[in-house]
Structure formats: C-alpha cells, structure tokens
Backbone as CSV, one residue per row, in Angstrom:
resi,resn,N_x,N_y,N_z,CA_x,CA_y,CA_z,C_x,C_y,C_z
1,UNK,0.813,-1.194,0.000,0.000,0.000,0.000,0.852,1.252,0.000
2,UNK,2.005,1.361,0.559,3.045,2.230,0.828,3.213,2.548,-0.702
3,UNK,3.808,1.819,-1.194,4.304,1.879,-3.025,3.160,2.425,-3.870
4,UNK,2.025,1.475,-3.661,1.021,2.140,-4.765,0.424,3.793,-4.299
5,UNK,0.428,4.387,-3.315,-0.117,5.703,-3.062,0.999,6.303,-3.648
6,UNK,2.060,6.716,-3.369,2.961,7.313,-4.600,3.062,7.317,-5.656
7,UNK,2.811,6.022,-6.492,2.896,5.900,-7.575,1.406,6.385,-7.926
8,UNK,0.366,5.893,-7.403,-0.869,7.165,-8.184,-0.752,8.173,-7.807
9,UNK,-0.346,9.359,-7.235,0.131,10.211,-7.324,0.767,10.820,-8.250
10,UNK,1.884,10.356,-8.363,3.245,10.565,-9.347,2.270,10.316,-10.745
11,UNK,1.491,9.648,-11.185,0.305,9.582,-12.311,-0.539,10.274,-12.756
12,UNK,-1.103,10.417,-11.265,-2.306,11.465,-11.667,-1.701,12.981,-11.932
13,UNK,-0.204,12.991,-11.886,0.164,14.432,-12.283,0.918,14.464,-13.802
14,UNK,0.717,13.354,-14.289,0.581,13.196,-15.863,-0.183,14.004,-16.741
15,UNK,0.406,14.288,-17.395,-0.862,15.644,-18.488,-1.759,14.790,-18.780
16,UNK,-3.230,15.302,-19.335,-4.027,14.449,-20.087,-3.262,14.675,-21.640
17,UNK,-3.594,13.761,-22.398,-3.062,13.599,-23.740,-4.052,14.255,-25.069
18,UNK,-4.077,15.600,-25.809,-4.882,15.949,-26.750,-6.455,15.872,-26.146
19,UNK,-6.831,16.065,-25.220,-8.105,16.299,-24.259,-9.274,15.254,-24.864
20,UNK,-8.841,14.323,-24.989,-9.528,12.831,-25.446,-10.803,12.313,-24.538
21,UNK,-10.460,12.923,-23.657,-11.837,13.181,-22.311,-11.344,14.020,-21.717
22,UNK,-12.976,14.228,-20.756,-12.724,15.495,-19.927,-12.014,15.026,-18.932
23,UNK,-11.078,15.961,-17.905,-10.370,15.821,-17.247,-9.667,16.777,-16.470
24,UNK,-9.112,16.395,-15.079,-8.334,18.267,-14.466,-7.183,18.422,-15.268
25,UNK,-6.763,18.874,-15.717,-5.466,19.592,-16.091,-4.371,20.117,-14.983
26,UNK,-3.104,19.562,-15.412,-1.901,19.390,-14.371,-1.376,20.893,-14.170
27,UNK,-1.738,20.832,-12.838,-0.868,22.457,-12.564,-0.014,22.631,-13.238
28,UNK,0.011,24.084,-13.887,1.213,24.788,-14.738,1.026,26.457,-14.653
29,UNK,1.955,27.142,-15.596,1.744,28.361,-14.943,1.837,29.032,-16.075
30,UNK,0.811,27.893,-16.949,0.298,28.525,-18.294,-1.014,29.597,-18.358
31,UNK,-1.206,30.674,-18.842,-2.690,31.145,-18.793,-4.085,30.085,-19.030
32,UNK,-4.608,30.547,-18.895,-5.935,30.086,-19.071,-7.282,30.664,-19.452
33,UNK,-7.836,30.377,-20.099,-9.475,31.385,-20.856,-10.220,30.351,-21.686
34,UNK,-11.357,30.564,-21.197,-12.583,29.720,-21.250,-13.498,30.469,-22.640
35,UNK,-12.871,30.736,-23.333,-13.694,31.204,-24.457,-14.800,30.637,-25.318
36,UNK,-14.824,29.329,-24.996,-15.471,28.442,-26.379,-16.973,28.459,-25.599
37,UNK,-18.131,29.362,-26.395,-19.680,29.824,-25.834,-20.248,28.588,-26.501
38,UNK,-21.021,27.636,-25.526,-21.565,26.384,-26.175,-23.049,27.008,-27.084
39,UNK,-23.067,28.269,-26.480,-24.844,29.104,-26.616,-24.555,29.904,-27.988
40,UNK,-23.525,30.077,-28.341,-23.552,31.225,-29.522,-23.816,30.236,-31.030
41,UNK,-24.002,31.317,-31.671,-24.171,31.115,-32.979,-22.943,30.880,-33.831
42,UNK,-22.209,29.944,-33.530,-21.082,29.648,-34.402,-20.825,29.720,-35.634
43,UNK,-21.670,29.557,-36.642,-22.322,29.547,-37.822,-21.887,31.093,-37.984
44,UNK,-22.789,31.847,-37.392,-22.929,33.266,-37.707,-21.911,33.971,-37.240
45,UNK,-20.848,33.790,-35.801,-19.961,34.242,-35.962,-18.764,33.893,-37.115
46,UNK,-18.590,32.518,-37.543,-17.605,32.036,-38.128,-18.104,32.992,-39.739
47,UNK,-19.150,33.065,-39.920,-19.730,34.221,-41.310,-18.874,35.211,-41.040
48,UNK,-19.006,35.910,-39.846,-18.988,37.693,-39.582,-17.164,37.366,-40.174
49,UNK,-16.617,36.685,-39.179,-15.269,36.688,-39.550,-14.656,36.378,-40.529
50,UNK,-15.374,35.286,-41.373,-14.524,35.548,-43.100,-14.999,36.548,-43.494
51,UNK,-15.894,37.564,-43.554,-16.501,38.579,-44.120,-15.091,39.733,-43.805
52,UNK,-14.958,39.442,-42.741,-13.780,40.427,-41.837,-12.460,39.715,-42.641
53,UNK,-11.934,39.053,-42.735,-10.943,38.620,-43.340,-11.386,39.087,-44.535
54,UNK,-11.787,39.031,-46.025,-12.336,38.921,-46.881,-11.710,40.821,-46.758
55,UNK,-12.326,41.268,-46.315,-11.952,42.974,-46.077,-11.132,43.499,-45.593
56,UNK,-10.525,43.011,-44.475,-9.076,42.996,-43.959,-7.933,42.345,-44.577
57,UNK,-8.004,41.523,-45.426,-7.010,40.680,-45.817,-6.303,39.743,-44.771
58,UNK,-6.909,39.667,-43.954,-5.737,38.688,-42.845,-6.774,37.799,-42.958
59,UNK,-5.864,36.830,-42.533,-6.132,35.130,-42.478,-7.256,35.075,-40.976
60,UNK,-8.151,34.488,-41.415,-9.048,33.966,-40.200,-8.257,32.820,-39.698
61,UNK,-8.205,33.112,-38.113,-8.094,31.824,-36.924,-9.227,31.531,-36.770
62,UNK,-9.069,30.039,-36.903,-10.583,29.389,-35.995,-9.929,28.799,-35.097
63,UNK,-10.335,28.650,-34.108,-9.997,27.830,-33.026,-11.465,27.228,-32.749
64,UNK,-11.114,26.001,-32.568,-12.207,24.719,-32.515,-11.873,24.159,-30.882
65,UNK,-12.273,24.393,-30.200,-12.178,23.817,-28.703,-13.039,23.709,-28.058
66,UNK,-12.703,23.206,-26.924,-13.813,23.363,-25.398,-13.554,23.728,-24.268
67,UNK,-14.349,24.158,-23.421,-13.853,25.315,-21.993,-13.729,23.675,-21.502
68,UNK,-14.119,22.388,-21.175,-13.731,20.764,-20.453,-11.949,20.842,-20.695
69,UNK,-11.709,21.363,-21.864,-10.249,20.821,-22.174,-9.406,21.590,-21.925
70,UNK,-8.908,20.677,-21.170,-7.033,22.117,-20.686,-6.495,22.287,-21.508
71,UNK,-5.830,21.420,-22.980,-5.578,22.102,-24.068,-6.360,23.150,-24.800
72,UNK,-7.414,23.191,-24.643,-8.272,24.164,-25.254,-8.104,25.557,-24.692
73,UNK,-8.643,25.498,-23.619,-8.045,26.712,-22.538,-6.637,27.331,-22.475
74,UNK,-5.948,26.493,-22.663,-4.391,26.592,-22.295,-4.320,27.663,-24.203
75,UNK,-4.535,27.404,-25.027,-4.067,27.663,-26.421,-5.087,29.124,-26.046
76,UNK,-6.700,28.966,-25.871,-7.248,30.471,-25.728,-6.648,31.538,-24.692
77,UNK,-6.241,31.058,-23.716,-5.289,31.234,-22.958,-3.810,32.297,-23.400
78,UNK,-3.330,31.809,-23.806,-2.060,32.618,-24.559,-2.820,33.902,-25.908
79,UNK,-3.544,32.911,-26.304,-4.221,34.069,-26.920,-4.872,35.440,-26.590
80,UNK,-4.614,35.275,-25.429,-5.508,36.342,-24.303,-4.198,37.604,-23.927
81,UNK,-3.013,36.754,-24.364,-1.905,37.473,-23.367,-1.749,38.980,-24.434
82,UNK,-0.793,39.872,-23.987,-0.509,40.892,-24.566,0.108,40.798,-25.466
83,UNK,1.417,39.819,-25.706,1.634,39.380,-26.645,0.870,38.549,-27.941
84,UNK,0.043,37.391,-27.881,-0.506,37.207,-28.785,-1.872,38.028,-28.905
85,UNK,-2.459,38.914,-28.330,-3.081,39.984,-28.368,-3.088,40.935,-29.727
86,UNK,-1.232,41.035,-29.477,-0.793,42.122,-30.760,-0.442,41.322,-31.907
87,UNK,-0.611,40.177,-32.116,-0.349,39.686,-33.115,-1.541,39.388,-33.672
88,UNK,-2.269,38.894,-33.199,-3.871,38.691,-33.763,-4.532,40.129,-34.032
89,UNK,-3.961,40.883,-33.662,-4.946,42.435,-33.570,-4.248,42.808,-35.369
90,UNK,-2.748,42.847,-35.290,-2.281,43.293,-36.629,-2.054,42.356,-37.545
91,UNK,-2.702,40.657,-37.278,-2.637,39.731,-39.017,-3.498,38.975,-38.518
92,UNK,-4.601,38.777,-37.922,-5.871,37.880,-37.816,-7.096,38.164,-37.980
93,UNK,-7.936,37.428,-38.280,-9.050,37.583,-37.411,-9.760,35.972,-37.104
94,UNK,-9.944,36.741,-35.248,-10.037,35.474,-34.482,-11.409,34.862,-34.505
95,UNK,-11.726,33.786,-34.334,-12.827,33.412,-33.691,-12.968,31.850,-32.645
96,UNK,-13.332,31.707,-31.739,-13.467,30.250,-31.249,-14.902,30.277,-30.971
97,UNK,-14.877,28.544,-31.819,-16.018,27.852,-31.623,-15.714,26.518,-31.157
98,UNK,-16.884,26.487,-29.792,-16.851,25.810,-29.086,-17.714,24.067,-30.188
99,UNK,-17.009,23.291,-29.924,-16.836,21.878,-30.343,-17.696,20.974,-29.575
100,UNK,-17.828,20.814,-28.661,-18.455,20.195,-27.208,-17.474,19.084,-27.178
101,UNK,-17.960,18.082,-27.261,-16.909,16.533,-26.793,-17.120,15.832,-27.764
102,UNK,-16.469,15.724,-29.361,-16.621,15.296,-30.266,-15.833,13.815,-30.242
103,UNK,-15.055,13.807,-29.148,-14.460,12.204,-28.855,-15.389,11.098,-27.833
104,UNK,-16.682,11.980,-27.300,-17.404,11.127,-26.538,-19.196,11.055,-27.678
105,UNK,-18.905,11.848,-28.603,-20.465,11.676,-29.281,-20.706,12.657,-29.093
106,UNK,-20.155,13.425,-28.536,-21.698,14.819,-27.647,-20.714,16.230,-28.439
107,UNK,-20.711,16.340,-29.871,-20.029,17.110,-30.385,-21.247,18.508,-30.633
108,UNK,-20.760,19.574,-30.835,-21.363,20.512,-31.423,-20.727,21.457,-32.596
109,UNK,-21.468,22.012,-33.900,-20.270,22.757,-34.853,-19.396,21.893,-35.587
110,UNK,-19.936,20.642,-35.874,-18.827,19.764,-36.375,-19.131,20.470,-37.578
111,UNK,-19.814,20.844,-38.507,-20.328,21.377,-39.772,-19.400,22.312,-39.863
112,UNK,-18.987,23.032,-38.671,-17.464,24.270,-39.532,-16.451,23.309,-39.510
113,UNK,-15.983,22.454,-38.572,-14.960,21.610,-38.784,-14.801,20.911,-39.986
114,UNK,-16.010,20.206,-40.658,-15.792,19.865,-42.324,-15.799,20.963,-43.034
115,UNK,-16.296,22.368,-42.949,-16.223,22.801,-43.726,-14.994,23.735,-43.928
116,UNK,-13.688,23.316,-43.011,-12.889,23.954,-43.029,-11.370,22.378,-43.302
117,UNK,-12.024,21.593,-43.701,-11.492,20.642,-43.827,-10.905,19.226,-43.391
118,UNK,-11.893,19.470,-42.188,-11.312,18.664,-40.727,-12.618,17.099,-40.553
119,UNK,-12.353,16.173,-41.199,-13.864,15.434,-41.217,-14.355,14.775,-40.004
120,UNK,-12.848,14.816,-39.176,-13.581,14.165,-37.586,-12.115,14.640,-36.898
121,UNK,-12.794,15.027,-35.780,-11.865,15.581,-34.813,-11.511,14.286,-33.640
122,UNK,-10.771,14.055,-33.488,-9.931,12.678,-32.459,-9.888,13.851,-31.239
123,UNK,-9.310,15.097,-31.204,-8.813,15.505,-30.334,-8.813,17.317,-30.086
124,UNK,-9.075,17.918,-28.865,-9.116,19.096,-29.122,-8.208,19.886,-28.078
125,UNK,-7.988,20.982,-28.672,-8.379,21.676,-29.564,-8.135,21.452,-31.285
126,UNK,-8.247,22.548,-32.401,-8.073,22.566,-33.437,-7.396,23.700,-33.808
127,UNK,-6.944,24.166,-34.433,-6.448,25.559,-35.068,-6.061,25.689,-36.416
128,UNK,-7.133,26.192,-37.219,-7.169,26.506,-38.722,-6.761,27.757,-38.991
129,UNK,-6.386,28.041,-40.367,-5.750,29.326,-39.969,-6.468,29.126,-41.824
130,UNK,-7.333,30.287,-42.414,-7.644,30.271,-43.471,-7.637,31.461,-43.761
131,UNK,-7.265,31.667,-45.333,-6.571,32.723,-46.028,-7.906,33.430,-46.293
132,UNK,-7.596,35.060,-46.756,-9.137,36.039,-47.040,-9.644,34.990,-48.326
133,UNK,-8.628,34.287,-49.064,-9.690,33.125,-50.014,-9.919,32.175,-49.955
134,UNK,-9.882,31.945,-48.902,-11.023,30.449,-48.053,-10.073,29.435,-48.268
135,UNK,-9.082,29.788,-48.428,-8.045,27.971,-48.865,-7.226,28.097,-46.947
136,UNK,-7.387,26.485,-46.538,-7.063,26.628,-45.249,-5.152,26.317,-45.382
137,UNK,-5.213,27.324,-45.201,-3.229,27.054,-45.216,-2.633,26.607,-44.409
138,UNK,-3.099,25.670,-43.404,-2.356,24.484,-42.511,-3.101,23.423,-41.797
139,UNK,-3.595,22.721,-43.290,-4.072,21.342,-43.390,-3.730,20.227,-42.755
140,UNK,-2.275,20.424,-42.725,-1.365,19.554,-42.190,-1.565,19.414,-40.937
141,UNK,-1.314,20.676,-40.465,-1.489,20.879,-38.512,-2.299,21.282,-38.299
142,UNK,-3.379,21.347,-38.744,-4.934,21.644,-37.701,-5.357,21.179,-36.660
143,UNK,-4.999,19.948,-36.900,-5.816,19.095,-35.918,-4.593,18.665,-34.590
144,UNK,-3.087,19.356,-34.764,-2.374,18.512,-33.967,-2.144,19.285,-32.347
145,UNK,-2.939,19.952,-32.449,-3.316,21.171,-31.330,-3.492,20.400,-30.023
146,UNK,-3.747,19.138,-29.994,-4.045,18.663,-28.764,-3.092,18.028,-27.556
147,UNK,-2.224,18.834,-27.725,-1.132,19.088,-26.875,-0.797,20.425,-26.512
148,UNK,-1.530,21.504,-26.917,-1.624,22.867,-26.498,-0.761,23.400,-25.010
149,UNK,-1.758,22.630,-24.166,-0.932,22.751,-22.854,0.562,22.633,-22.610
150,UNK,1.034,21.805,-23.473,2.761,21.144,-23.072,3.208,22.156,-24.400
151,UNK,2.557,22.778,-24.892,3.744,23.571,-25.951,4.255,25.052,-25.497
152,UNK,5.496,25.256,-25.860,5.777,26.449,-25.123,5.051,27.629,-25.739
153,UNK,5.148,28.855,-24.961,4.551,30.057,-25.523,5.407,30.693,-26.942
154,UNK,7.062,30.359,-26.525,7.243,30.570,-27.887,7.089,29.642,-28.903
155,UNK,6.964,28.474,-29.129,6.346,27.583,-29.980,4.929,28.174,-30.250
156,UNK,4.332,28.170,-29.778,2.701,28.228,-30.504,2.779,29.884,-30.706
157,UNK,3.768,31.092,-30.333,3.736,32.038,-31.127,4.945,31.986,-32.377
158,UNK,5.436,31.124,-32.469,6.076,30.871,-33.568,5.136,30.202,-34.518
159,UNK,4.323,29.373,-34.613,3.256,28.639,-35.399,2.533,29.856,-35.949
160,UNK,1.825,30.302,-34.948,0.980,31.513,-35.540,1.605,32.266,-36.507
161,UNK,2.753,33.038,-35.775,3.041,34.025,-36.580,3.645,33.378,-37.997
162,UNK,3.892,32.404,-38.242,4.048,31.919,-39.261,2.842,32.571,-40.675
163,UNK,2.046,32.185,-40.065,0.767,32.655,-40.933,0.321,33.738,-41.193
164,UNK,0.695,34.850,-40.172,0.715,36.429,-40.376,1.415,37.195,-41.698
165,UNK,0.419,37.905,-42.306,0.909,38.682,-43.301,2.034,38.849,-42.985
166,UNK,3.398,39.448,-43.888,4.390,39.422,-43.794,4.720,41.158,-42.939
167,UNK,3.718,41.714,-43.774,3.562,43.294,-43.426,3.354,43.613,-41.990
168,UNK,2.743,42.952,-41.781,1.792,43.013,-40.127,2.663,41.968,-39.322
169,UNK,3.713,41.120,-39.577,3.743,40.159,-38.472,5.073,41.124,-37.496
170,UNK,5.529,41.616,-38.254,6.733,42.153,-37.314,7.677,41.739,-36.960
C-alpha cells in the first residue's frame, strides 16, 4: 500500500493527452481562458469573420475547442496574453467555436470543422488558420493542437506568426 499511493500520485500528475476526455489539467503556470460559448451562434460568428478577413485581408483563426479541455483553454489562454493579443490584432481575425466533446459523441459545430477541412476531430483543440480566399493554409497541422498545454509560448507564437501577413507580423 506504501508503493502504490505514490505511484498514483506521481500519475495522476501526468498531463491528459490531446483532451480525449474530460479531465483536471496538471498544474502549470500557463494562462488560461474559457472562451469556447456552447450558446452562440457559431455559424454566424464564423460568417462575420470571413466577411472580416475577406476585407481585412488577414487570415481567419478558428480555433475549434472546449472550456472541459485544458488544451483548449491553455491555447485560448495565450491568446488572451498581450503578446498574442498584438499579433492577432495586426494579421488575424479570431474566432473560437466551441466543439463540445466530439471524442465522446456529444459534439457541437462539427459542420465548420468539415467545412474547413477537418472530417472528424480525435482531439481538441483545433487551429485553422484560413486565407481572405477560403483555402485553409495548414491542413497539415490543424488538428495537432491537442497538446496545447505542453507547448511552449514561444512555440505556438512561432506557429501563428508563421501565418501572419508578412507586413503586419513584425
């Protein structure tokens, strides 16, 4: 009994893996923000914002997550900070839509997820990054977001800014 209480311990402070279920998330002294509205009109915001891209010329972010997932949080999270603040303000435009639990059945908004190229989500979050002409320019890594939490802040502002106009990224 001595052995096994440590060792679940020492376990249960294991990250969860790509938020595959709900679960607590391992202390860190990453930000955090609960952005993904299960109540909004996803549809109609995800409109407003290619309309906004489309006129702005910057690439729409979607972020596909859930307020359940510490990767989800953890990625809206940084997005919140002052730093990725100013980067989304001068080459984005943002939006998150909340997903619900598309690895337990109980998904919501899967309809922007195909329609942004994504036909089933294993894991969340997501992060699409699509040009003012609707072509999603990182097909590749959309879906590999579900490790959000364990990536550093300069990693996932290196990803982004990847995608930032050249003019605006700075």
């Amino acid at each position: 009994m001595r052995i096994a209480v440590p060792l679940l311990l020492a376990l249960s402070a294991l990250p969860i893996a790509g938020c595959a279920t709900a679960g607590t998330a391992p202390a860190t002294a990453r930000p955090d923000a609960k952005l993904f509205d299960p109540a909004a009109d996803a549809g109609a915001q995800v409109a407003a914002a290619r309309e906004r891209s489309t006129v702005s010329g910057k690439p729409l972010l979607l972020v596909l997550g859930a307020n359940w997932c510490h990767d989800s949080t953890a990625l809206a999270g940084w997005l919140e900070t002052p730093r990725f603040r100013q980067l989304v303000a001068d080459g984005f435009e943002l939006v998150f839509v909340d997903v619900g639990s598309p690895q337990t059945g109980e998904a919501r908004n899967q309809n922007i997820a195909r329609r942004f190229g994504i036909d089933r989500m294993k894991s969340t979050p997501a992060l699409v990054v699509v040009s003012p002409q609707g072509q999603v320019l990182n097909a590749r890594t959309a879906t590999t977001w579900g490790n959000a939490a364990s990536r550093s802040e300069d990693a996932i502002y290196r990803e982004i800014a990847s995608y930032a106009p050249r003019s605006r990224a700075g």
